[in-house]
C-alpha positions as CSV (number, residue, x, y, z in Angstrom):
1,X,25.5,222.2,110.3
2,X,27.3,224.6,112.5
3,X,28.8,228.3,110.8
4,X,32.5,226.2,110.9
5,X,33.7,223.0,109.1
6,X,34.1,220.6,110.9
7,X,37.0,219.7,113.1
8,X,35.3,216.9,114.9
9,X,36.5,213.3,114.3
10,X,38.5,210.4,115.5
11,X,42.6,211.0,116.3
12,X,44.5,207.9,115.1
13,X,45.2,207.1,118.8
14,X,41.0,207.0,119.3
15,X,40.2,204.9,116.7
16,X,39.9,201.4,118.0
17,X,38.3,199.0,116.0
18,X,38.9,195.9,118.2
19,X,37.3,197.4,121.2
20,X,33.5,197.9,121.7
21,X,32.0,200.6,120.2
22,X,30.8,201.9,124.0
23,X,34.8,202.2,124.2
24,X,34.9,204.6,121.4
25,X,35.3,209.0,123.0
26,X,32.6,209.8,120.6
27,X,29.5,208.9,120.0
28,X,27.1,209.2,116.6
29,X,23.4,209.8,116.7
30,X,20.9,209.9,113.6
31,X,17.5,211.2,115.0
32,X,14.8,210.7,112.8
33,X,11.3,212.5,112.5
34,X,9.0,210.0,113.7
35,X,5.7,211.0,111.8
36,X,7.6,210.5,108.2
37,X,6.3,207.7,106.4
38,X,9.3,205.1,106.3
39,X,10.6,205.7,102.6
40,X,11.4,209.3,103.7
41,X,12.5,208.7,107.0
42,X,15.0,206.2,105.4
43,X,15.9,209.3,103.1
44,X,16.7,212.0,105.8
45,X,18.6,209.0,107.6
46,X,20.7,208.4,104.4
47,X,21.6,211.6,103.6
48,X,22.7,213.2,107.0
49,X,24.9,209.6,107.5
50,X,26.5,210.3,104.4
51,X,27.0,213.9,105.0
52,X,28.7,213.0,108.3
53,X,30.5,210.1,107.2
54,X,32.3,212.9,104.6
55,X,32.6,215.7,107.3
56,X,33.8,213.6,110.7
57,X,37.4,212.3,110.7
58,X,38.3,208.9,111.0
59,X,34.6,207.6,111.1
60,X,34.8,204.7,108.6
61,X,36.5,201.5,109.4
62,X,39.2,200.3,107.6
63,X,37.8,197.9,104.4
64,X,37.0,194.3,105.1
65,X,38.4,191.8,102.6
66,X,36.8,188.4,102.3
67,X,38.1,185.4,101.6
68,X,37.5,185.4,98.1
69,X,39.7,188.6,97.8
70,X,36.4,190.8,97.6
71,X,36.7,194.4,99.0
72,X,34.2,195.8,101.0
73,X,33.9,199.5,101.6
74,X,34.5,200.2,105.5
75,X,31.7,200.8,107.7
76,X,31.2,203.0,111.0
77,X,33.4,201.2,113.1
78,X,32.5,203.4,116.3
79,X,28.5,202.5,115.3
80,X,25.8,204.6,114.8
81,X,22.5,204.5,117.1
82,X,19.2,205.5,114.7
83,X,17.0,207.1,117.4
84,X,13.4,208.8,116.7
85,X,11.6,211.9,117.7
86,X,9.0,214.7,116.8
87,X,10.1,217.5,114.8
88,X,10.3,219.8,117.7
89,X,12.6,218.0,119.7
90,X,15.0,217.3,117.0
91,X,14.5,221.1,117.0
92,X,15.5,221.3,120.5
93,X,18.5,219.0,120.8
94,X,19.6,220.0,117.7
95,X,19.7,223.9,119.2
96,X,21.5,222.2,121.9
97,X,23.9,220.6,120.2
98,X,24.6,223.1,118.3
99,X,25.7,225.6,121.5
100,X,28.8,223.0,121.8
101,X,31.9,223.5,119.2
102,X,32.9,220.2,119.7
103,X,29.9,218.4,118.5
104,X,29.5,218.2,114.6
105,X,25.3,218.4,113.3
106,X,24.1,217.3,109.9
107,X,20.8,217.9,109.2
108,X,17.9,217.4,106.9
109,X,15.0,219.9,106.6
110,X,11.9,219.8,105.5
111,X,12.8,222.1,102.3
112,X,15.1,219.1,100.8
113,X,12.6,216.7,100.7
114,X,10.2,218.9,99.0
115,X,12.2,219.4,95.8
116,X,14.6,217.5,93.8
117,X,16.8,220.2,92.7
118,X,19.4,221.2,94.8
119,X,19.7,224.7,93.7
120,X,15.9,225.0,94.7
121,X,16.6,223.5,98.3
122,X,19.2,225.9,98.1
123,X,17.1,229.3,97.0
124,X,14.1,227.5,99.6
125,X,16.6,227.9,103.0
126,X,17.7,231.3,102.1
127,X,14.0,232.6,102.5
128,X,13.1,229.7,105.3
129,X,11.2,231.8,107.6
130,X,11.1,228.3,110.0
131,X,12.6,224.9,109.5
132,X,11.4,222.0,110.2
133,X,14.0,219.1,110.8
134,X,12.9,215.5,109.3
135,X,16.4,214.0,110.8
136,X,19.4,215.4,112.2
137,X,23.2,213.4,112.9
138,X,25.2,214.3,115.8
139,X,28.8,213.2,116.0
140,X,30.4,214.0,120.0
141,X,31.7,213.8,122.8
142,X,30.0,210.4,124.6
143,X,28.7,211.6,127.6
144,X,27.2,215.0,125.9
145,X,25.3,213.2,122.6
146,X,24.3,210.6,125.4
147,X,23.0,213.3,127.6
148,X,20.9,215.1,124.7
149,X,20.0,212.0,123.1
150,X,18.9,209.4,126.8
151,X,15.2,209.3,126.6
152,X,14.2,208.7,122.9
153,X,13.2,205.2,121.3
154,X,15.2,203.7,118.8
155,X,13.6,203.8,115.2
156,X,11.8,200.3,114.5
């Protein structure tokens, strides 16, 4: 994540859940390692969603209730495009992304999948001589994500 906290999201006036989500001023990215095996690809996806769902403004959708009075939490209403990559270029557009103030980053390095203690992860990045990035989520400005993001696949 950038040195800040984050002051990207959604103004009330942007938010426009009965529009299509191309409509929405910014755009969300999760970019995932390509050579992880799925059930930890589906991890690093997870968690830097989630981190960005807490961090970026107006993201989630109002709740849904169904008809028999049933709530369901809200979802991304402006979408969310799961994309793949190598583990350098998330490197590399995450570098990139990072240069901009108004674009918020989560990401997921190596070092949090390789323990399951957070205080470890925590001691791990400190003395992280490189990192290697197994998924990264971008929250910005539509045409800038769309620029750094415009020639990877989608993940299958």
């Amino acid at each position: 994540m950038n040195n800040q906290p984050s002051r990207i999201g959604f103004h009330p006036e942007d938010i426009l859940i009965d529009e299509p989500t191309r409509n929405a001023p910014l755009k969300w990215v999760v970019i995932v390692d390509q050579g992880l095996p799925p059930g930890r690809a589906m991890n690093a996806a997870v968690c830097v969603a989630a981190a960005t769902s807490a961090a970026v403004t107006g993201l989630l959708g109002p709740d849904a209730l169904d008809r028999d009075h049933s709530i369901h939490a809200g979802l991304p209403w402006a979408g969310c495009t799961i994309l793949m990559a190598t583990s350098e270029k998330i490197s590399a557009i995450r570098a990139k992304a990072a240069a901009a103030d108004d674009t918020f980053i989560a990401d997921m390095p190596a070092q949090a999948q390789e323990t399951r203690i957070y205080a470890e992860y925590l001691a791990n990045m400190s003395t992280a001589e490189t990192i290697d990035y197994r998924a990264i989520s971008l929250v910005g400005p539509r045409n800038r994500v769309s620029k750094l993001v415009h020639s990877l696949p989608l993940l299958p």
